[in-house]
N, C-alpha and C positions, 0 to 999 in steps of 0.2 A: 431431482437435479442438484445434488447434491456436490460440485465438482467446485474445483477452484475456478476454473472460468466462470462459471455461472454467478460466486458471490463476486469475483472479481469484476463483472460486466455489475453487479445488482449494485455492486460497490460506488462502480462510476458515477450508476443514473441515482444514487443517494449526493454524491459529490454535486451534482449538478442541481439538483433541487437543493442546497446548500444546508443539507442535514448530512451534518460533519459525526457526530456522532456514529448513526450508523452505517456510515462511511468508513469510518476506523474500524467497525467492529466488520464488516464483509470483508472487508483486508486481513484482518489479520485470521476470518476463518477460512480465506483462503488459500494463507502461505501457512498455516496448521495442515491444509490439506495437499496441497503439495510445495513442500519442505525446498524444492531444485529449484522451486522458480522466483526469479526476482522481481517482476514486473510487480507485486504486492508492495515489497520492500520501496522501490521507485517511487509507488503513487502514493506511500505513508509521506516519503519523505520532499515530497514535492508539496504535499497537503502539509507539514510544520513547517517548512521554510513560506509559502504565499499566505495562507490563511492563517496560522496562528505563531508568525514573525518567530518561530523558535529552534532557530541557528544549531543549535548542539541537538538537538532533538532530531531535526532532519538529518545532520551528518550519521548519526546513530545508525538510521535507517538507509541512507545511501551507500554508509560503509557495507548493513549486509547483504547490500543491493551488489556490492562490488565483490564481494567476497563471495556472492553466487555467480556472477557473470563479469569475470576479470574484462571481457575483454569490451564491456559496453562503457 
C-alpha cells in the first residue's frame, strides 16, 4: 500500500497521536508520490503554522499548496 493516500491517511493518524515527526515524514512521502496533489502541501503547512508557531515555513508550504490547486 504503497500510495499517497495511504501515507497521507498514516500521516493524519501520526498527527493525532502528536508524533509530528513522523507526521512530516508520511507527507512529504506522499506528495513524492504524487507530485499533482496538494492536500500534503496544506496539512504540512497547517502543521507549521498551529503546532510549531512557524509563519514563513507554513506560507512556504501553502504557497505550493496554491501553486497545485489555484483555485482552493
Amino acid at each position: 500500500m504503497n500510495t499517497a493516500l495511504s501515507h497521507e491517511g498514516l500521516g493524519l493518524a501520526y498527527y493525532d497521536l502528536n508524533q509530528f515527526v513522523l507526521f512530516e515524514m508520511q507527507m512529504k512521502k506522499a506528495a513524492a508520490l504524487d507530485p499533482s496533489d496538494s492536500t500534503p502541501y496544506f496539512y504540512l503547512g497547517l502543521y507549521r503554522w498551529t503546532i510549531r508557531s512557524d509563519a514563513a515555513g507554513a506560507l512556504e508550504f501553502f504557497d505550493k499548496a496554491l501553486q497545485l490547486h489555484p483555485g482552493d
